[in-house]
BATI-944031 format. One record per atom (N, C-alpha, C, O): x, y, z; residue in one letter. Coordinates in steps of 0.05 Angstrom, whole numbers, plus 5000, padded with zeros to 4 digits. Example, Ala and Ser with C-alpha at 12.3 -4.5 7.8 and 13.67 -1.06 7.14 Angstrom:
% residues 2
526448865156a/524649105156a/526449345156a/528549345169a/525749555142s/527349795143s/525850015157s/526850235161s/
***
This chain:
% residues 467
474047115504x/476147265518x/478847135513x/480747295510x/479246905512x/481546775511x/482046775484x/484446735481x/480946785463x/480746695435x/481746945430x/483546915414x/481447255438x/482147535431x/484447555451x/485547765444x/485847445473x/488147505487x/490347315475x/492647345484x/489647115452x/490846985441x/491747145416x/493947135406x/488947345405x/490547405375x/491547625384x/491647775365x/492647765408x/493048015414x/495847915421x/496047705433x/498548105413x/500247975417x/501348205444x/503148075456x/501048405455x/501048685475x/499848475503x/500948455525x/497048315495x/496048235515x/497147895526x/497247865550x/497847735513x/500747665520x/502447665529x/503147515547x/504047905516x/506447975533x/506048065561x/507748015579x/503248235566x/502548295581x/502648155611x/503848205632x/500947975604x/500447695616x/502847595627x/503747675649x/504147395611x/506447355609x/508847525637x/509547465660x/509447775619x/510747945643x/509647985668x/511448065683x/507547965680x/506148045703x/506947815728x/507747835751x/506147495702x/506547325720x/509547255734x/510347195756x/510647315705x/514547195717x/515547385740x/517047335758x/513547745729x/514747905757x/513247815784x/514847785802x/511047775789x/509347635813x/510947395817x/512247435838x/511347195808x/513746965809x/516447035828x/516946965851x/517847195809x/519847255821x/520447345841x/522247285856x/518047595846x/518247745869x/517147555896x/517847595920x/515847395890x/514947185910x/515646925914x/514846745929x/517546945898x/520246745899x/521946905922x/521946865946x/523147105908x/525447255927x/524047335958x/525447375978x/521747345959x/520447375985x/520747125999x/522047156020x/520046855994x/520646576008x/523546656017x/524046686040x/525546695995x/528146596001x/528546836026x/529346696044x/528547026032x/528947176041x/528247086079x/529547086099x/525247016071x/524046966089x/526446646101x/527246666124x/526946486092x/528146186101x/530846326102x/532646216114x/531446586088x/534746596099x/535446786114x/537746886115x/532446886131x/532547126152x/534547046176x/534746796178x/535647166189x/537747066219x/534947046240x/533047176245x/536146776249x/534546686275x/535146776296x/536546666312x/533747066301x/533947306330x/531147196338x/529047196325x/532047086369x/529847076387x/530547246417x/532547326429x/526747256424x/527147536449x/529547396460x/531547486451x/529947146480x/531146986501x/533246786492x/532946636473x/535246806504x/538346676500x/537546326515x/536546306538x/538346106498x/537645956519x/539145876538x/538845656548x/541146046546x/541846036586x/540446076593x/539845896608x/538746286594x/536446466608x/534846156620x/534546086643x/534046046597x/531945846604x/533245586611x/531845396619x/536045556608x/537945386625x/537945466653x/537845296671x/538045676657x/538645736690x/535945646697x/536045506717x/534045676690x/532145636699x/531245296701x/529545186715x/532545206686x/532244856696x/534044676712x/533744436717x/536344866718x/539044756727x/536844666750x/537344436758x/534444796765x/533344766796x/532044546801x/531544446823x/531444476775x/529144236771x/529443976784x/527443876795x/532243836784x/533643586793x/532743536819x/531943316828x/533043816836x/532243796864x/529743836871x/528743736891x/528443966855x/525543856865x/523743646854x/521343596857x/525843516838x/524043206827x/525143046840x/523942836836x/527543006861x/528342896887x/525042896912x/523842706922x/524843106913x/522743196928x/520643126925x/519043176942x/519742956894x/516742886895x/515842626887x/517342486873x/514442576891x/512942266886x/513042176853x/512442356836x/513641956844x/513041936813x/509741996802x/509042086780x/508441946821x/505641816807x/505642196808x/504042296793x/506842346821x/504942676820x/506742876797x/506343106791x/508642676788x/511742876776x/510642986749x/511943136734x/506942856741x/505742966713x/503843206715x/502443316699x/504343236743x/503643606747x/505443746750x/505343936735x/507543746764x/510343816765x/510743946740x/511044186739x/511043716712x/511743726697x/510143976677x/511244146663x/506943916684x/505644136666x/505544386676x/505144586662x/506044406704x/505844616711x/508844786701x/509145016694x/510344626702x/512844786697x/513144866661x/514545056654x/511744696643x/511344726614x/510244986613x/510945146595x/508545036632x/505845176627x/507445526634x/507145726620x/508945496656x/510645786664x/513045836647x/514046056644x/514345546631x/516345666615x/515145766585x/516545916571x/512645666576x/511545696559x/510946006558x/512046146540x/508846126582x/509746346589x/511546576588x/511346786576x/513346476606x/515046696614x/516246806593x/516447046587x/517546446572x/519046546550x/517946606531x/519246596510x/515146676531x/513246696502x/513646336486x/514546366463x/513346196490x/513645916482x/515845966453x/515145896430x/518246076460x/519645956447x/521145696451x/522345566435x/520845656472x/522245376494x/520345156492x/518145236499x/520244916486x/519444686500x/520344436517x/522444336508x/519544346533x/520044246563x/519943866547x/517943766536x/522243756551x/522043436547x/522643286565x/524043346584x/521343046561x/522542886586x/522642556576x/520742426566x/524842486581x/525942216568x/526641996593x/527542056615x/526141706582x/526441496596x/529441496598x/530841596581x/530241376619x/532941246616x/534241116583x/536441176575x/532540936568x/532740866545x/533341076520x/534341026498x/532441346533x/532041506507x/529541586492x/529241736473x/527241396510x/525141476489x/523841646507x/524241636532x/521541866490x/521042086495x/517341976514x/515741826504x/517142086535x/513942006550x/513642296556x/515442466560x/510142346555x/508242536555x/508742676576x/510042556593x/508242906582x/508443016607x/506443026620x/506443086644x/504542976606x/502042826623x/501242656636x/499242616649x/503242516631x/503742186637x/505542036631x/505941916610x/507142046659x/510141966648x/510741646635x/512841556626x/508141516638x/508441226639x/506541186613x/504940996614x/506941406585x/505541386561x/508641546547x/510241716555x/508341386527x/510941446505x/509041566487x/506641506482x/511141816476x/509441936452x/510541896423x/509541966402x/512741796427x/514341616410x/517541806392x/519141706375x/517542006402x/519942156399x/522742066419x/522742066443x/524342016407x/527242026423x/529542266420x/530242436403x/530342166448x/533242386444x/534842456426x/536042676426x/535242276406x/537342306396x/535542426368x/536742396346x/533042556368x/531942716348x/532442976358x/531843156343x/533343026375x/534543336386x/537243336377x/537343556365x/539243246375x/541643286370x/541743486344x/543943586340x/539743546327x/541543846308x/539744086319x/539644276304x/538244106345x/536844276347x/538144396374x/539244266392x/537744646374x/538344846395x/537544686416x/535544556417x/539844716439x/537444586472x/539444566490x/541944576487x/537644536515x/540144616546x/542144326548x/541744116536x/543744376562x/544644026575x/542343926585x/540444026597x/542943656578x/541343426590x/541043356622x/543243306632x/539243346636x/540043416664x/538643066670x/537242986651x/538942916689x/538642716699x/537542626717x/539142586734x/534642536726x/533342666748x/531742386761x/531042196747x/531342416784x/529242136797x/528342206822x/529442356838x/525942026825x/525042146840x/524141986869x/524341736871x/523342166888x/523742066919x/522341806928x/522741696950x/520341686907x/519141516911x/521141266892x/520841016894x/522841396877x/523141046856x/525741156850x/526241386857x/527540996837x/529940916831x/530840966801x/533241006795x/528640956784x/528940996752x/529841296744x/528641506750x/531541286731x/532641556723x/531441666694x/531241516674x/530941856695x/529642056670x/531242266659x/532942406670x/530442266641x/532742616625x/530242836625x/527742806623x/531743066627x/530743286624x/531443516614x/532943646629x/530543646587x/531043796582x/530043926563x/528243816551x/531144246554x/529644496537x/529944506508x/532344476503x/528644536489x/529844586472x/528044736452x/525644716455x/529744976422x/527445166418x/525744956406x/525844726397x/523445266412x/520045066390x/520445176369x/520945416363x/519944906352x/520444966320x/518245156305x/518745286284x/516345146316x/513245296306x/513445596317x/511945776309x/515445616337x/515545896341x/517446066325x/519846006324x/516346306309x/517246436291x/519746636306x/519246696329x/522346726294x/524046946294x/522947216293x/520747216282x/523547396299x/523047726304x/522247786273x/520347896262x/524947626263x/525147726234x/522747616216x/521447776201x/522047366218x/520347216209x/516847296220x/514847206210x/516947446237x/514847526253x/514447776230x/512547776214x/516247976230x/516248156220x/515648156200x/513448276198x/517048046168x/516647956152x/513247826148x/512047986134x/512347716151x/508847676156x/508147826164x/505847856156x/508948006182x/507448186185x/506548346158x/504248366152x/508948476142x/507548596130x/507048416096x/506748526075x/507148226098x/505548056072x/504348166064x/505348266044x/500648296071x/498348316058x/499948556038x/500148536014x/501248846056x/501549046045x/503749036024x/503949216007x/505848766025x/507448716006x/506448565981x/507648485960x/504348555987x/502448265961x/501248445946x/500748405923x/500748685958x/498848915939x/501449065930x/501049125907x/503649145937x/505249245922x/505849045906x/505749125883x/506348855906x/508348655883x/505948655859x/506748655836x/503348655863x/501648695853x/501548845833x/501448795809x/501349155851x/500449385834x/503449375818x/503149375794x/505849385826x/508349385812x/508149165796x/509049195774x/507849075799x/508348845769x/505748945749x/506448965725x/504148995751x/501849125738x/502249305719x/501549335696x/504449485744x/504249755718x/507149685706x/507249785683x/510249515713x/511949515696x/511249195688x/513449075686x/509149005682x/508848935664x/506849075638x/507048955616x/505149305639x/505049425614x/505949615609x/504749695589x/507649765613x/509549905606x/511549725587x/512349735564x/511949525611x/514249245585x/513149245566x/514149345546x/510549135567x/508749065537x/507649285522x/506449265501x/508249535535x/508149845508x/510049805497x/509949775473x/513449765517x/515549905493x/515649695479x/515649745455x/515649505484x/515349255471x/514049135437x/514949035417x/511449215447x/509449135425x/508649405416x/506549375404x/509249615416x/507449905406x/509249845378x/508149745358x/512749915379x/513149975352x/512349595336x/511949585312x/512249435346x/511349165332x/508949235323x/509049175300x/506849315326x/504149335325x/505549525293x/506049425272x/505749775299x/505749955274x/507249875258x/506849955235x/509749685263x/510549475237x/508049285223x/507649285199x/506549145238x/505349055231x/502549125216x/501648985198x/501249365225x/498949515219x/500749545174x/500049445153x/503249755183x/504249785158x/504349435134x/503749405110x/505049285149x/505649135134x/502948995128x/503148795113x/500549075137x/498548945126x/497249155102x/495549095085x/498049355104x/497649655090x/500049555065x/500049625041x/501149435074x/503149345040x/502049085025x/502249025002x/500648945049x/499748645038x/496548805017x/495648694997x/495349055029x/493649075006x/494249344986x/492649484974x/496149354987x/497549394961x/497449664966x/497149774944x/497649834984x/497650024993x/500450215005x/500650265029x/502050274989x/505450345000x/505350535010x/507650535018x/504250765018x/504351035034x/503451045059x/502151225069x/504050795072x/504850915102x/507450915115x/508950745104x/508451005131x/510551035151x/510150935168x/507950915178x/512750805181x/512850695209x/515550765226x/517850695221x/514550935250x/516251195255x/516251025287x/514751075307x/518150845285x/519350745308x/521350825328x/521650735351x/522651015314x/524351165331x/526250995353x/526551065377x/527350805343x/529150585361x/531150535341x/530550575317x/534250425350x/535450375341x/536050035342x/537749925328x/535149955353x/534749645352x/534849475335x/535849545314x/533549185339x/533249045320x/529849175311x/529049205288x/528749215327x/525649325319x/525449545296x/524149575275x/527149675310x/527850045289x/529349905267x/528549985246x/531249705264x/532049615244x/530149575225x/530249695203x/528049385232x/526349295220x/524449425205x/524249395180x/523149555218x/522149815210x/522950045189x/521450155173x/525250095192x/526850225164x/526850015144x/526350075120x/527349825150x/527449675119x/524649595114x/524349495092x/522449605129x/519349655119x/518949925110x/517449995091x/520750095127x/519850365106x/521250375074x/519650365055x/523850395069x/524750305048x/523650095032x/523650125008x/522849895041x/521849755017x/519049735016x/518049525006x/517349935027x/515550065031x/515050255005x/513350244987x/517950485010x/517350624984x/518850544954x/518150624932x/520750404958x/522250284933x/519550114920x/519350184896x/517249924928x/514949824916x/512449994915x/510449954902x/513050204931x/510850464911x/512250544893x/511050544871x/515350634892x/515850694868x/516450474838x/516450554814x/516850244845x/516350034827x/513550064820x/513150194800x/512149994830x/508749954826x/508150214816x/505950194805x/509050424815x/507550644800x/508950654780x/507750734760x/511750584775x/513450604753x/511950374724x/511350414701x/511950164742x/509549984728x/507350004720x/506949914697x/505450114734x/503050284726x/503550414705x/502250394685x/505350544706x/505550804681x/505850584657x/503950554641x/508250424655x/509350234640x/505950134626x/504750164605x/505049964658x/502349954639x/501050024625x/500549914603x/499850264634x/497350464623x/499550604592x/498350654571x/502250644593x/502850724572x/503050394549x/503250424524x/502950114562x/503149884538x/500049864529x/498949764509x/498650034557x/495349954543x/495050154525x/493550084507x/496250424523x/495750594506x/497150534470x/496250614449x/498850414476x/500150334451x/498550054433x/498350004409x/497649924454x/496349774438x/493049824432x/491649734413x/492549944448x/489350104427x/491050234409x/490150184387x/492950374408x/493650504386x/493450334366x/491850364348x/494950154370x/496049914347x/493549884334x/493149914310x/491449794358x/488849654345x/487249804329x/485749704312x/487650174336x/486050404322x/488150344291x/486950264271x/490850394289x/491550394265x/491750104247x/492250094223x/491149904262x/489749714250x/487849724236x/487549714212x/486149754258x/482849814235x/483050034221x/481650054201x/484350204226x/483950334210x/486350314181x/485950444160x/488250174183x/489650084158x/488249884145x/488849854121x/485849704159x/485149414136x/482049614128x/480749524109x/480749884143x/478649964129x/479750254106x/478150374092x/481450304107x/483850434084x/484050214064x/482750234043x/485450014068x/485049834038x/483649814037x/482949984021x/480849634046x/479149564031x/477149874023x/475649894004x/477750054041x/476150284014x/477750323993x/476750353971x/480150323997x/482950393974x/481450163951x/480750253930x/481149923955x/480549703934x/478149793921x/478249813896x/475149873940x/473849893924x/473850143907x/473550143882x/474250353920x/474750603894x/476850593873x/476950773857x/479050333873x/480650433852x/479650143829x/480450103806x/477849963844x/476249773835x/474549973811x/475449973788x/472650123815x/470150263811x/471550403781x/470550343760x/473950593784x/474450663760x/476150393733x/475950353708x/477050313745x/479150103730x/476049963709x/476049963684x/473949843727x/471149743718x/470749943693x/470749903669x/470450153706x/469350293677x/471950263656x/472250103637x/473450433663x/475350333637x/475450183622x/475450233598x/475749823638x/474649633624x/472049653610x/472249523589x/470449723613x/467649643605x/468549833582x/468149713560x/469550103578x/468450283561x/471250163535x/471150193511x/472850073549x/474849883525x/473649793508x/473449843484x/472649593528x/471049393506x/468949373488x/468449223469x/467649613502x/465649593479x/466049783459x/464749763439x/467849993462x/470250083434x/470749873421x/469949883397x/471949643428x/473349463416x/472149333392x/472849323369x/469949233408x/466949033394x/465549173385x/463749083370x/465649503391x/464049663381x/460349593378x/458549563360x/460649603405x/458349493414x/456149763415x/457049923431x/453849843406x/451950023405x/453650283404x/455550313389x/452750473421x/452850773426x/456650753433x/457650983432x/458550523438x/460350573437x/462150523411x/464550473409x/460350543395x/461850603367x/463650813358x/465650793343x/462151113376x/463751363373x/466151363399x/466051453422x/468251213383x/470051093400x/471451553415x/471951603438x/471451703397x/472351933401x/470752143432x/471352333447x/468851963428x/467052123456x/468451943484x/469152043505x/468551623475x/468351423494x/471451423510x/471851383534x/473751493484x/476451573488x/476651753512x/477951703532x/474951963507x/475152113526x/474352173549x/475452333565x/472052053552x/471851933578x/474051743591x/475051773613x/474551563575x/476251383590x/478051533601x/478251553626x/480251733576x/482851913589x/481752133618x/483052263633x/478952083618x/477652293638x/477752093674x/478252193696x/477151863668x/476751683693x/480051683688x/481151853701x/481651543673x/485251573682x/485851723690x/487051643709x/485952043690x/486352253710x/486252213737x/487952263754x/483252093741x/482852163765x/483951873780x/485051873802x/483651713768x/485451423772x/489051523782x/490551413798x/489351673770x/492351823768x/492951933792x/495251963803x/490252013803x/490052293824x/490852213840x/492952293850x/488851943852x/487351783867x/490551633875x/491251653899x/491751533861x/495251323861x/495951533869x/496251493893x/496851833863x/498551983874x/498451943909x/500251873925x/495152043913x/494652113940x/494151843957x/493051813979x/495051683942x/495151413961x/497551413964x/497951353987x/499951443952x/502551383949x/502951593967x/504451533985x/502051863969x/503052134000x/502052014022x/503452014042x/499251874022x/499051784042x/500551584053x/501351594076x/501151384035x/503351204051x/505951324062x/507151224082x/506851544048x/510051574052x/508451714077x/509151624099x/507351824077x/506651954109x/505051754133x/504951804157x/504351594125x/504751424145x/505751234153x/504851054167x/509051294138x/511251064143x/512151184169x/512151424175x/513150904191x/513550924210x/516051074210x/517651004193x/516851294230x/519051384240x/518851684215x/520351874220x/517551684199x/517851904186x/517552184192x/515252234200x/519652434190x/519452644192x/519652844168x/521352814152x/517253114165x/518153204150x/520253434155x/520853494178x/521153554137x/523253714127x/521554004141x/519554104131x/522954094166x/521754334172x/523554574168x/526054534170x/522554814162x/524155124162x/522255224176x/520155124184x/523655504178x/522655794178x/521955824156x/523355724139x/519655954146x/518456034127x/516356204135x/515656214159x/514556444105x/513556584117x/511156514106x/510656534082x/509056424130x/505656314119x/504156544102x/502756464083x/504456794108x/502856914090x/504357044059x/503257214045x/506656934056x/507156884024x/506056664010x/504956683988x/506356444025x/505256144010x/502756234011x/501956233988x/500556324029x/497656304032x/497656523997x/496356443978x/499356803995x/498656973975x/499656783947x/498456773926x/501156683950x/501956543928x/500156313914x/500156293889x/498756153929x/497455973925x/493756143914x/492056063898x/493956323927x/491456393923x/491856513889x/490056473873x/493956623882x/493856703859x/494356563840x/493756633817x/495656313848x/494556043834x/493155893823x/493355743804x/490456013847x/487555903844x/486056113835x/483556103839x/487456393818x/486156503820x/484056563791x/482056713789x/485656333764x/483856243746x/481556023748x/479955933732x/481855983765x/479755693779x/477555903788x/475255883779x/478056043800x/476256253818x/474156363791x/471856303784x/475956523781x/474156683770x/472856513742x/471856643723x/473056293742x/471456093721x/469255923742x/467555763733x/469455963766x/467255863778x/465756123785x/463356073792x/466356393784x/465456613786x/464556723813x/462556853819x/467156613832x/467856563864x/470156863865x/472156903852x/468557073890x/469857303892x/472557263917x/471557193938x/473757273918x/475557203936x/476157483962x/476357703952x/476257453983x/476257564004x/478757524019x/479257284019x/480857684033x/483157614042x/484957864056x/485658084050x/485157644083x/486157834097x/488657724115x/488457584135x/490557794104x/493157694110x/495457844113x/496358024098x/496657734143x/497757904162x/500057914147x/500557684140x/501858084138x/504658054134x/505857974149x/505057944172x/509357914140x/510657804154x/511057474181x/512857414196x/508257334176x/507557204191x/509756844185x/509456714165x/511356784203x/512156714194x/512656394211x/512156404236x/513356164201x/512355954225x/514455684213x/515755684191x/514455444233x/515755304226x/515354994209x/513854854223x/516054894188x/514054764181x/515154584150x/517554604147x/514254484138x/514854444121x/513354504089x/511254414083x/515054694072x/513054764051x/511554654042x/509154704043x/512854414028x/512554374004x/509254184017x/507254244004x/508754014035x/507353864050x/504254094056x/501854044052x/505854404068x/503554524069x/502154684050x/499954794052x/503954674029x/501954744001x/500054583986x/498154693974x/500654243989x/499354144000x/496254144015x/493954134006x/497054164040x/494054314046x/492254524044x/489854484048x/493354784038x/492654944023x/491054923999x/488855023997x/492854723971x/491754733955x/489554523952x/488054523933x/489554343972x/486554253982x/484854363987x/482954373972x/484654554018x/482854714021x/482054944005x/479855044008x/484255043985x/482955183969x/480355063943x/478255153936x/481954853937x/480254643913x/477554633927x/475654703913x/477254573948x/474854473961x/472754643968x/470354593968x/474154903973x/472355143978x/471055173949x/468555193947x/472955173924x/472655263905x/470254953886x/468454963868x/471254763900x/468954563889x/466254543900x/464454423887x/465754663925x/463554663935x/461655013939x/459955063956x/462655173921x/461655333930x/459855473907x/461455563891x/457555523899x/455755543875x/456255853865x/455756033882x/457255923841x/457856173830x/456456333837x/454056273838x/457256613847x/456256773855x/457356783893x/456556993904x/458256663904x/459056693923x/462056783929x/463756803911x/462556823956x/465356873970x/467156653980x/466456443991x/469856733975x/471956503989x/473956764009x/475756914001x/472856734037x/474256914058x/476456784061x/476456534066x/478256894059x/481156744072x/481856974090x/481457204085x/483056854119x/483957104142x/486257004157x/485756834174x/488657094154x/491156994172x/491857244195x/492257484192x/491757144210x/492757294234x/493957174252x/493456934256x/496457314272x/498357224290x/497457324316x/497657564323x/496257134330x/495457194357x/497957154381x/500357144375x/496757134416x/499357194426x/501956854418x/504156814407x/500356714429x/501056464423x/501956244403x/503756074405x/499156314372x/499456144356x/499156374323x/499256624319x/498956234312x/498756364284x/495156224280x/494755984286x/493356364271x/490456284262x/490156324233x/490956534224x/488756114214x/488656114192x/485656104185x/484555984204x/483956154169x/480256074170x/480856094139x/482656224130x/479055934124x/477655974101x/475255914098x/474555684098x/473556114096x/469756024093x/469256054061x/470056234046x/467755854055x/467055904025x/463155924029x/461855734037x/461856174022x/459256164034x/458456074007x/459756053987x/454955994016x/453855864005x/453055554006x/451355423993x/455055494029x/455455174022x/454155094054x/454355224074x/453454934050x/453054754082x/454554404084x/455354284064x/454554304110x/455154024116x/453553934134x/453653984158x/452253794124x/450753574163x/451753524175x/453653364174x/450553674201x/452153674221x/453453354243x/454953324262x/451753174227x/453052874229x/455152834217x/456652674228x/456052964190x/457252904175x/459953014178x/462152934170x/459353224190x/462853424205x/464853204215x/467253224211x/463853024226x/466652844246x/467952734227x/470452724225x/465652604205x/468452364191x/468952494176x/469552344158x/469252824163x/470152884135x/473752804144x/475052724124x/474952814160x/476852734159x/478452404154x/480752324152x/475752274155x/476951964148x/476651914122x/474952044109x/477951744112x/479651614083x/476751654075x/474751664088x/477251674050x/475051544030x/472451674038x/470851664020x/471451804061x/469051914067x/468152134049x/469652324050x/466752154036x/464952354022x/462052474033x/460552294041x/461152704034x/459152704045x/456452644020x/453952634025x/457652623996x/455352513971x/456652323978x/459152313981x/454352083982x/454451783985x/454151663954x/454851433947x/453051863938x/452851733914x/455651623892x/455751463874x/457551793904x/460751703895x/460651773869x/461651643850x/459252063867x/460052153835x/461652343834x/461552543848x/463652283811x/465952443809x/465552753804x/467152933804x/463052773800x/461953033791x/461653273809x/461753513804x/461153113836x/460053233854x/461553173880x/460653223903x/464453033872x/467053043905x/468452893891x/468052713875x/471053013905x/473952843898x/474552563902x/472752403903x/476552513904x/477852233921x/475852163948x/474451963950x/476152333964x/475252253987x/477952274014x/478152294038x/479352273993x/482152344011x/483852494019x/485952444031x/482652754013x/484453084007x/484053134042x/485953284048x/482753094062x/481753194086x/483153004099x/483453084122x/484152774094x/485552594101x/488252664108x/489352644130x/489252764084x/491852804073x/492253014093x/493852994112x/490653254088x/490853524108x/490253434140x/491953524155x/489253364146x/489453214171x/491853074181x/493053124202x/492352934169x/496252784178x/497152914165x/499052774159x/497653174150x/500253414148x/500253524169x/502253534183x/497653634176x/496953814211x/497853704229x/498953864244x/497753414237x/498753294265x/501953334254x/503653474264x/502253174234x/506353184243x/506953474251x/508753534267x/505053724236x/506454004244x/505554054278x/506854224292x/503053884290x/503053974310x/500854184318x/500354284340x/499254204288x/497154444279x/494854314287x/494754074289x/492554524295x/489254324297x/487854464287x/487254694295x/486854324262x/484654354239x/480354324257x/479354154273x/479854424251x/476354424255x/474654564228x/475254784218x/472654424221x/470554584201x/468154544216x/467354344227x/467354774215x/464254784225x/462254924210x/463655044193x/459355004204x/457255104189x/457855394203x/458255414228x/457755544190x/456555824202x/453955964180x/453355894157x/453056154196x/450256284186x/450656354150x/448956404133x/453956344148x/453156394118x/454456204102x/453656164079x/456456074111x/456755854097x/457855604118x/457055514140x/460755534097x/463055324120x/465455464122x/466755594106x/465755384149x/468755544156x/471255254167x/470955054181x/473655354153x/475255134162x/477555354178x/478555554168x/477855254205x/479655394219x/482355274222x/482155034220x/484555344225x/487555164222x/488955294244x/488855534238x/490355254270x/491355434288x/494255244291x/494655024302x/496055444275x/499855374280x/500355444304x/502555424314x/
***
């Protein structure tokens, strides 16, 4: 209990306030009480007149009997006056004897009355002896004032008010007090776990409400730092997987770049030399010539489309865009290809929208064109179709070319777009290009902003292109 009124800072104050108001108020009750006016029922003339008589009847009586005298008369002023009065009686000397017995000292003297209320001193002896005695009244200290009477009186019912009032405006103190502290504090533990979206709606102009606004403000100034940061982050984490994707993928680009431009250079060499030395079956240097000039071509090809690929993946590079109209270049190129066609004995199919017209760069997308045309036209076995279909939908421009006849494994669909990938593993020139034409068309499509997909259909492969 004490260990939880300690970490509670409401129950504290609580505490705290209850006691200083119980304190005070029972402080100001003493003082009140010690600085009430001393109103009593009886004036002491009243109880002067009444002793002025005494002198003469202690004339009248014996010493040895004057200690009934004496009590009896204690006993009626005690009485009459409600004992605010008490009755003394002093030796000649001053010192104070019993009224029980005048010849026993009780060890008080006269001159301990002098700051206290009391009648004249009256002087008295009696019929039997010669020794003179003092006599006289003075108030009793133990008897309480009207006011003082009064005041106790109602104590019990003033102890339960000071009570219940300090009760209820010591927690009321310790609401207005500790409520908006508490929701400063609740907030600021809501900031300590990293949590900035709460409010603390103090509604005071104080030092508290002060406080509180500048927990709300820097409340939301560190959600908005901290999310500003976050972004900062999640966009430095995105740049550097980037980095790391065009990393690997720039050191597995050279080293395929090495080995395929390795693979022809080998032959060349080899088929040199043994022209040279004229070594067996390469004696007919006229067959061997031409092979060689046949691998330099493609050696030729192969440097071109490494050299597009670099300039297109030099940093900061943009190409050259216009207005232009896609289904002239698509008609133009096709009639290009259209001695290629009919020597592979490939019927061509085409359906192209006039006027279709888009933004872009030519010379880059003839380019891909005259890839996907090559490709349809290298993979597709005489006697088949090359569908070409342009149409302008609401949004984009759609391009398809299916060349039937042909299929791809369906494993094999993801990477036709990476370097060097061929789906003949065997790497004969007979039977696939570079490896890089799907490459090339792939980073022409992103700088335009275009998205390329090939998929199998029931009669052949279809490559879709959407401007």
């Amino acid at each position: 209990m004490i260990r939880k009124i300690k970490s509670r800072l409401s129950a504290k104050v609580f505490l705290l306030t209850l006691l200083l108001i119980t304190v005070c108020c029972f402080v100001t009750y003493s003082f009140i009480l010690r600085a009430a006016p001393k109103n009593y029922l009886y004036d002491m003339e009243d109880a002067e007149l009444e002793l002025s008589f005494l002198p003469d009847e202690f004339l009248r009586t014996e010493k040895e009997y004057v200690y009934m005298f004496l009590e009896a008369e204690s006993d009626w002023i005690e009485e009459q006056y409600e004992n605010e009065f008490e009755l003394h009686f002093f030796q000649s000397d001053g010192q104070e004897v019993s009224l029980h017995n005048i010849n026993q000292l009780n060890g008080g003297r006269i001159t301990d009355f002098d700051k206290v209320e009391k009648t004249k001193a009256y002087t008295v002896t009696f019929s039997d002896s010669d020794s003179l005695y003092t006599l006289l009244l003075t108030r009793n200290p133990a008897k309480h004032t009207q006011t003082e009477e009064a005041i106790q009186k109602t104590l019990p019912t003033l102890c339960i008010i000071i009570l219940v009032g300090s009760i209820i405006s010591a927690f009321f103190y310790s609401w207005y007090m500790t409520a908006p502290i508490k929701k400063v504090s609740k907030l600021s533990k809501r900031m300590a776990d990293m949590d900035f979206s709460g409010f603390c709606s103090a509604g005071r102009t104080d030092e508290i409400g002060v406080l509180s606004d500048s927990l709300n403000t820097l409340s939301r100034k560190l959600e908005t730092t901290l999310s500003e940061l976050q972004k900062a982050n999640q966009k430095l984490q995105a740049d550097i997987d980037m980095e790391r994707r065009l990393e690997k993928q720039r050191v597995e680009f050279f080293a395929a770049a090495s080995h395929e431009l390795k693979t022809p250079i080998t032959i060349i060499k080899g088929q040199l030399q043994g022209m040279l030395y004229q070594v067996g079956r390469y004696k007919d240097r006229e067959t061997y010539l031409a092979q060689s000039l046949e691998v330099t071509d493609t050696l030729e090809k192969m440097v071109q489309e490494l050299l597009t690929i670099s300039r297109l993946d030099t940093p900061g590079y943009t190409c050259k865009k216009c207005r232009f109209s896609l289904s002239k270049l698509i008609s133009d190129r096709l009639a290009a290809y259209e001695d290629l066609f009919m020597q592979k004995d490939l019927t061509v199919e085409h359906s192209i929208s006039s006027e279709t017209f888009i933004l872009g760069d030519i010379q880059l997308l003839q380019k891909v064109l005259d890839n996907l045309f090559g490709n349809a036209a290298a993979y597709s076995e005489a006697g088949n179709h090359i569908i070409v279909d342009l149409r302008k939908e609401t949004e984009n421009v759609s391009l398809t070319i299916e060349n039937t006849g042909a299929h791809i494994p369906d494993e094999a669909i993801p990477k036709l777009f990476e370097a060097f990938y061929r789906v003949e593993q065997s790497r004969n020139r007979q039977t696939g290009g570079t490896g890089l034409g799907l490459y090339i068309v792939k980073t022409i499509l992103d700088l335009h902003g275009a998205e390329i997909k090939i998929a199998n259909t029931v009669q052949g492969v279809i490559v879709s292109v959407q401007f």
